[in-house]
C-alpha atoms as a printed R data frame, in Angstrom:
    type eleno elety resid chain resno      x       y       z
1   ATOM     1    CA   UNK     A     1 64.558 -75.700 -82.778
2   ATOM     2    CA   UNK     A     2 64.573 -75.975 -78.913
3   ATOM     3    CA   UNK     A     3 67.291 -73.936 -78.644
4   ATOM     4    CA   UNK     A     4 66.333 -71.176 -81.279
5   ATOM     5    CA   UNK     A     5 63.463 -71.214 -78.606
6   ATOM     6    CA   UNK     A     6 65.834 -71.302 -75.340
7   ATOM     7    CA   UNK     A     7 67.597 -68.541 -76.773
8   ATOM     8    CA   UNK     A     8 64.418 -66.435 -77.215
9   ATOM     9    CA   UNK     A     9 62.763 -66.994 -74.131
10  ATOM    10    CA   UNK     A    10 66.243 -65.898 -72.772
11  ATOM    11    CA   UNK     A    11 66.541 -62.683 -75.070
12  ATOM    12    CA   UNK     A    12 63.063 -61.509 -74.118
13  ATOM    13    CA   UNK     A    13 61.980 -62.802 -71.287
14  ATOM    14    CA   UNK     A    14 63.003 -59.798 -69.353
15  ATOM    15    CA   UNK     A    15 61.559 -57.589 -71.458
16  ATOM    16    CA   UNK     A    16 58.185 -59.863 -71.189
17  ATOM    17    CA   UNK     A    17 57.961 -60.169 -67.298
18  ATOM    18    CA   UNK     A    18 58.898 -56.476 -67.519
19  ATOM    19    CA   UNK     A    19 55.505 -55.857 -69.505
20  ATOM    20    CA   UNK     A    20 53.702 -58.138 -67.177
21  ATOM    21    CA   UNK     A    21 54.271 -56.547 -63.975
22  ATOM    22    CA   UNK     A    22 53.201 -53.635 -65.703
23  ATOM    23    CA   UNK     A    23 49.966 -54.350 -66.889
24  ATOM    24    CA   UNK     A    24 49.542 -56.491 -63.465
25  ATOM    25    CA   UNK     A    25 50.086 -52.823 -61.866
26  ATOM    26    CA   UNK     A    26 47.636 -50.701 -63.946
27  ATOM    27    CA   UNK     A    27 45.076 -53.776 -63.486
28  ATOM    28    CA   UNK     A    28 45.246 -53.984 -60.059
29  ATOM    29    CA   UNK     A    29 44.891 -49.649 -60.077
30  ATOM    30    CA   UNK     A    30 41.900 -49.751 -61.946
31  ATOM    31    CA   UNK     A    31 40.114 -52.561 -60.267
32  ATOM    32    CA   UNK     A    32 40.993 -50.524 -56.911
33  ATOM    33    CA   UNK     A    33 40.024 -47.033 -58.271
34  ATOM    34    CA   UNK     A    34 36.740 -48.363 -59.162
35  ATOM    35    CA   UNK     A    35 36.054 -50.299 -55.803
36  ATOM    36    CA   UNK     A    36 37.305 -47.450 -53.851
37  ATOM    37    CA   UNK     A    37 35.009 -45.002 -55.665
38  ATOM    38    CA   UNK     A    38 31.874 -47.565 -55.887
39  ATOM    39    CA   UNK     A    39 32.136 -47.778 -52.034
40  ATOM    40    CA   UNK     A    40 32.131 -44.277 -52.315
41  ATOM    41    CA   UNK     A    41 28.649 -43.821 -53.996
42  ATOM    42    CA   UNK     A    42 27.304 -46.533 -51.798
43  ATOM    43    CA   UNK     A    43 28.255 -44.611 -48.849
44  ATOM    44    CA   UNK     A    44 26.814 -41.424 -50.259
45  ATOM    45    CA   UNK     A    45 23.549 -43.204 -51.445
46  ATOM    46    CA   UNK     A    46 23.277 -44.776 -47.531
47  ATOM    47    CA   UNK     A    47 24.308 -41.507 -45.327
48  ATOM    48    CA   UNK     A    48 22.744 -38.204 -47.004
49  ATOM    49    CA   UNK     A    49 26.213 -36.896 -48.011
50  ATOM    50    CA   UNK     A    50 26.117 -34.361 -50.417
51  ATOM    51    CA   UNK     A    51 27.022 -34.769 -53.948
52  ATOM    52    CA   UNK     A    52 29.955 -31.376 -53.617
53  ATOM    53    CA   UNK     A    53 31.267 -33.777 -51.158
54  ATOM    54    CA   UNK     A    54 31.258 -36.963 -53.054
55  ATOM    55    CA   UNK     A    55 32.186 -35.274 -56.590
56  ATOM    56    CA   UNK     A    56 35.834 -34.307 -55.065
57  ATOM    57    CA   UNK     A    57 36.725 -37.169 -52.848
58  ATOM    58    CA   UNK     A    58 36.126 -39.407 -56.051
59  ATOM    59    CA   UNK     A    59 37.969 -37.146 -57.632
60  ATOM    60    CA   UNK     A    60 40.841 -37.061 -54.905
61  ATOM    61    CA   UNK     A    61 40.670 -40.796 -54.339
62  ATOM    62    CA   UNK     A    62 41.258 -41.789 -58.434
63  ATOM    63    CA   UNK     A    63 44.318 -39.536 -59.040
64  ATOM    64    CA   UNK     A    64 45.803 -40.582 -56.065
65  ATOM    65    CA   UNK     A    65 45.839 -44.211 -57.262
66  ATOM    66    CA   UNK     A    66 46.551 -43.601 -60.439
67  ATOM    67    CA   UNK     A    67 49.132 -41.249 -59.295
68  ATOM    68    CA   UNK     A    68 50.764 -44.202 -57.538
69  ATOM    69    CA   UNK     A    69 50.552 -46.657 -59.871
70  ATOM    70    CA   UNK     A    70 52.359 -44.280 -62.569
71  ATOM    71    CA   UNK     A    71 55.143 -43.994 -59.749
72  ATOM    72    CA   UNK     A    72 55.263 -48.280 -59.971
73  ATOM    73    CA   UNK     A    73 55.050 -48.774 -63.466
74  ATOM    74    CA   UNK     A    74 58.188 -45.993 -63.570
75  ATOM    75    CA   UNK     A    75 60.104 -47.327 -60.930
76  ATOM    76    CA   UNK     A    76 59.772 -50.843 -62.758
77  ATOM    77    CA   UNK     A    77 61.440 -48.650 -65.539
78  ATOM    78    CA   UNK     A    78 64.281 -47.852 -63.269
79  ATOM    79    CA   UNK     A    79 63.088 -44.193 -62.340
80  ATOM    80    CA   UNK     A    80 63.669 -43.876 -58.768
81  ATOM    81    CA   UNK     A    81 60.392 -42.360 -57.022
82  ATOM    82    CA   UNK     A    82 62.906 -40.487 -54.434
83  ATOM    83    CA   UNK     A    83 64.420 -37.922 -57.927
84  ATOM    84    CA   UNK     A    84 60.376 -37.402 -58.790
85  ATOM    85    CA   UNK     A    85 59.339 -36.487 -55.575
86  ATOM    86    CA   UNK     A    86 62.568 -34.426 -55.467
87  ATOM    87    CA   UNK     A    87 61.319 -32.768 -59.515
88  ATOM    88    CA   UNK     A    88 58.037 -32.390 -58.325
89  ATOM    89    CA   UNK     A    89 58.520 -30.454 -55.449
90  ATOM    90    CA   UNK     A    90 61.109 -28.495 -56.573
91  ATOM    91    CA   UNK     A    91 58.554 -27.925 -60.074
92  ATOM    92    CA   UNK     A    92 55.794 -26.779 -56.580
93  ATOM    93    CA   UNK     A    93 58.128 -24.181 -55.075
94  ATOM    94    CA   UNK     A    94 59.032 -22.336 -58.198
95  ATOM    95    CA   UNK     A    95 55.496 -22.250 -59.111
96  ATOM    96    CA   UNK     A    96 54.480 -20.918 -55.969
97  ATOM    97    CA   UNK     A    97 57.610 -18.210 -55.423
98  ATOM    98    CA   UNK     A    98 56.319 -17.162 -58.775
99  ATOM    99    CA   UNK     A    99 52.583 -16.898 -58.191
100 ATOM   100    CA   UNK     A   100 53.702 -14.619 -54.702
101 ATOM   101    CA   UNK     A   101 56.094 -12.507 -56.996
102 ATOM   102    CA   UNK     A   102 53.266 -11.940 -59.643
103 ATOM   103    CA   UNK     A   103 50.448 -11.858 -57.018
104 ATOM   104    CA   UNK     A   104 50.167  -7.927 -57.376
105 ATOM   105    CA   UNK     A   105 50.250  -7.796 -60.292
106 ATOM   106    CA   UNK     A   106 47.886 -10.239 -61.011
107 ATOM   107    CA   UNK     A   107 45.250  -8.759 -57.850
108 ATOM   108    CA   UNK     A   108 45.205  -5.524 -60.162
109 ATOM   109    CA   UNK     A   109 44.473  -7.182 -63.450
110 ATOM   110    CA   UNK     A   110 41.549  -8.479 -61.659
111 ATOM   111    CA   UNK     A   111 40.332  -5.418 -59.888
112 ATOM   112    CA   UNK     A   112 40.787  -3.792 -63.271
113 ATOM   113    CA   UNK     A   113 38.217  -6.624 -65.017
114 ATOM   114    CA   UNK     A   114 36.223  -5.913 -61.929
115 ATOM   115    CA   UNK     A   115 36.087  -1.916 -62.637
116 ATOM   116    CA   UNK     A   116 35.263  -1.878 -65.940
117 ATOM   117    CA   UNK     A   117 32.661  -4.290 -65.763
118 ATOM   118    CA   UNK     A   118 30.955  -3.387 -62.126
119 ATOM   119    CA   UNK     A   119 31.411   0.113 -63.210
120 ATOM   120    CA   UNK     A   120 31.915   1.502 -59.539
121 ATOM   121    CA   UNK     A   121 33.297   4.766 -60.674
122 ATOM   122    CA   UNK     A   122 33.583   5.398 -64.474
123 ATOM   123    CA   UNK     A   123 35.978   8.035 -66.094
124 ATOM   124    CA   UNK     A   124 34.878  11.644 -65.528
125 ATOM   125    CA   UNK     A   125 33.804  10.698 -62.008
126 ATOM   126    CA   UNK     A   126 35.147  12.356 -58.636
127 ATOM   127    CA   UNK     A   127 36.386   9.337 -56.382
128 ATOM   128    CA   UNK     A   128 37.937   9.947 -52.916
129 ATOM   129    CA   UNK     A   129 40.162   6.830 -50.810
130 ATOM   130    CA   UNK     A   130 39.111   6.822 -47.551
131 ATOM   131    CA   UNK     A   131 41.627   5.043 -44.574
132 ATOM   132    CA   UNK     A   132 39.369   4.492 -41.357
133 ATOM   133    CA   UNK     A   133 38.077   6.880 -39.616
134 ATOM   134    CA   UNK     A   134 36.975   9.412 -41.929
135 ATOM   135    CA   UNK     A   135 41.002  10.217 -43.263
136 ATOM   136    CA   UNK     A   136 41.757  10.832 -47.211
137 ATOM   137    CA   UNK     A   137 44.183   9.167 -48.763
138 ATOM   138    CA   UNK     A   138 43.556  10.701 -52.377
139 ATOM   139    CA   UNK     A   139 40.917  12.823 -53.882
140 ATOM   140    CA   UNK     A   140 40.327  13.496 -57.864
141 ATOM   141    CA   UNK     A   141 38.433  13.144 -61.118
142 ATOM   142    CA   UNK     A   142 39.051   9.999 -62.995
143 ATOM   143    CA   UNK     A   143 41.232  10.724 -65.896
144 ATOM   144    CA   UNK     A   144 41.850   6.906 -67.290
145 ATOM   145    CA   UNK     A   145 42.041   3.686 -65.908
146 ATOM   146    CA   UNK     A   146 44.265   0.497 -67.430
147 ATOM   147    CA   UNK     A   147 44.881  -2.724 -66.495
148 ATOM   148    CA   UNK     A   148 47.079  -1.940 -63.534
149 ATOM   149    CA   UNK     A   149 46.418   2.048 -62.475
150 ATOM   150    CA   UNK     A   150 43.920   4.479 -62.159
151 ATOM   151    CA   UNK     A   151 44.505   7.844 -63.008
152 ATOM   152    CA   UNK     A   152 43.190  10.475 -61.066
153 ATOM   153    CA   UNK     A   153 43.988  14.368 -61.367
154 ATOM   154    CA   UNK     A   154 44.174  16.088 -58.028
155 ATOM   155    CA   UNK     A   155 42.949  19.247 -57.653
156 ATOM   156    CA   UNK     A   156 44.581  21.756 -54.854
157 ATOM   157    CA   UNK     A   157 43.267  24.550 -53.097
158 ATOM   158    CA   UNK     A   158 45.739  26.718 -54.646
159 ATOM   159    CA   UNK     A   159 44.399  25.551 -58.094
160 ATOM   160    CA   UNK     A   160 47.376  23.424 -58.777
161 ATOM   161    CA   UNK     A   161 47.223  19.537 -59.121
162 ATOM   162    CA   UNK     A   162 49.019  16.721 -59.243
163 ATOM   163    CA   UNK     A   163 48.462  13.309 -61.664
164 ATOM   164    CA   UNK     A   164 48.302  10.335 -59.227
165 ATOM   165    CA   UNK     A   165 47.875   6.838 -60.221
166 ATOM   166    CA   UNK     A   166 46.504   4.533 -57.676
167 ATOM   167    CA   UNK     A   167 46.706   0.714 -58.244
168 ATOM   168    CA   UNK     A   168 43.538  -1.045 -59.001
169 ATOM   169    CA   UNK     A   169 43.217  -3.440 -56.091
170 ATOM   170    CA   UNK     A   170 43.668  -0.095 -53.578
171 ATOM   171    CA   UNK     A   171 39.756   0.273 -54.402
172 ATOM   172    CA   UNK     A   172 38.564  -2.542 -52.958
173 ATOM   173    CA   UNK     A   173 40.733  -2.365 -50.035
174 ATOM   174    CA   UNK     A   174 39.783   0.945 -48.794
175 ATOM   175    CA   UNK     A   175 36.119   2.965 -48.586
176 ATOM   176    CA   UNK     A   176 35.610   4.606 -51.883
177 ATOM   177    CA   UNK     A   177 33.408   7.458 -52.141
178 ATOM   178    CA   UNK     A   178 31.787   8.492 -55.485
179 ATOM   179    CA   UNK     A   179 30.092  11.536 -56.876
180 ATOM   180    CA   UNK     A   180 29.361  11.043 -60.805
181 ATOM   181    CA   UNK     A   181 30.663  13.030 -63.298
182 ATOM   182    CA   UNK     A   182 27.028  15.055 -64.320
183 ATOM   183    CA   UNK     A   183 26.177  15.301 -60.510
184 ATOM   184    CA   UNK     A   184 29.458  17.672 -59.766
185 ATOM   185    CA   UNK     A   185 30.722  21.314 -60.262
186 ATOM   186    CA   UNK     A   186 34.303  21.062 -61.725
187 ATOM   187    CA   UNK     A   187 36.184  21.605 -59.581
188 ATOM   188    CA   UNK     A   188 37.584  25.810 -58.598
189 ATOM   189    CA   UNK     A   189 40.213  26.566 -56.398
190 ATOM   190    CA   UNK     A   190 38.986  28.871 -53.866
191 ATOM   191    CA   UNK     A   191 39.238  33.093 -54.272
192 ATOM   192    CA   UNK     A   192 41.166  35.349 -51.967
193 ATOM   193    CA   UNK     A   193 38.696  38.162 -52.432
């Protein structure tokens, strides 16, 4: 019987201690987390500190020890923290080369939302760009306006015109001027008479 037990003790004993450093890890985490963020509140409570400050420095403060007692408990698995720090920061730079490649795009999906519920100009009005100092860019009625482009239909002296789209965000980088649709002539080229 002592041996059946030898051999047992033997067979799982790694697999035992194994389990005990782990919960000895995510013990000693959550003891810390909570000292760390009850020393917090005490602080706040003793120096007026204000709670927008506290909220996210608790915040900070817990994921950071959890964060590094998930990297124990997975080294004790044999996961070397060196290939996650490698996985995560490679995961970071993708994600951020393709947030700057889609950041256009993404600035005139939001100016779009922003149009069509601000309502700065609405279709049928006359809208004109303006750089600094008092120079056009672009100059026409409001023909449609999607998630990315605004239409606009120039109008020449000459009485011929042009379709130009202008991207969303361009109207809240530049002076926009306005004249509503009911408040304007439509627009005549001039006469040679």
């Amino acid at each position: 019987m002592n041996e059946q037990w030898l051999m047992l003790v033997q067979e799982w004993g790694d697999q035992l201690l194994l389990g005990l450093q782990i919960m000895l890890i995510l013990l000693i985490a959550y003891v810390l987390q909570r000292l760390v963020v009850r020393g917090l509140t005490r602080l706040g409570n003793r120096y007026p500190l204000p709670p927008e400050l506290l909220l996210p420095l608790r915040g900070g403060v817990r994921w950071f020890i959890i964060g590094g007692a998930l990297i124990m408990v997975l080294e004790r698995f044999g996961v070397s923290a060196t290939v996650l720090w490698t996985a995560f920061s490679g995961f970071v730079a993708v994600a951020a080369i393709a947030f700057f490649a889609i950041w256009s795009v993404l600035s005139n999906l939001l100016c779009a939302v922003l149009i069509m519920t601000v309502g700065p100009f609405r279709i049928g009005d006359l809208v004109e760009l303006v750089e600094s100092f008092e120079k056009p860019i672009v100059k026409g009625r409001v023909t449609d306006i999607n998630l990315l482009y605004t239409t606009l239909e120039e109008v020449a002296e000459d009485g011929t015109g042009a379709t130009v789209q202008v991207p969303n965000s361009l109207f809240f980088q530049k002076v926009v001027r306005r004249w509503r649709g009911a408040e304007i002539q439509p627009i005549k080229p001039a006469s040679n008479e």
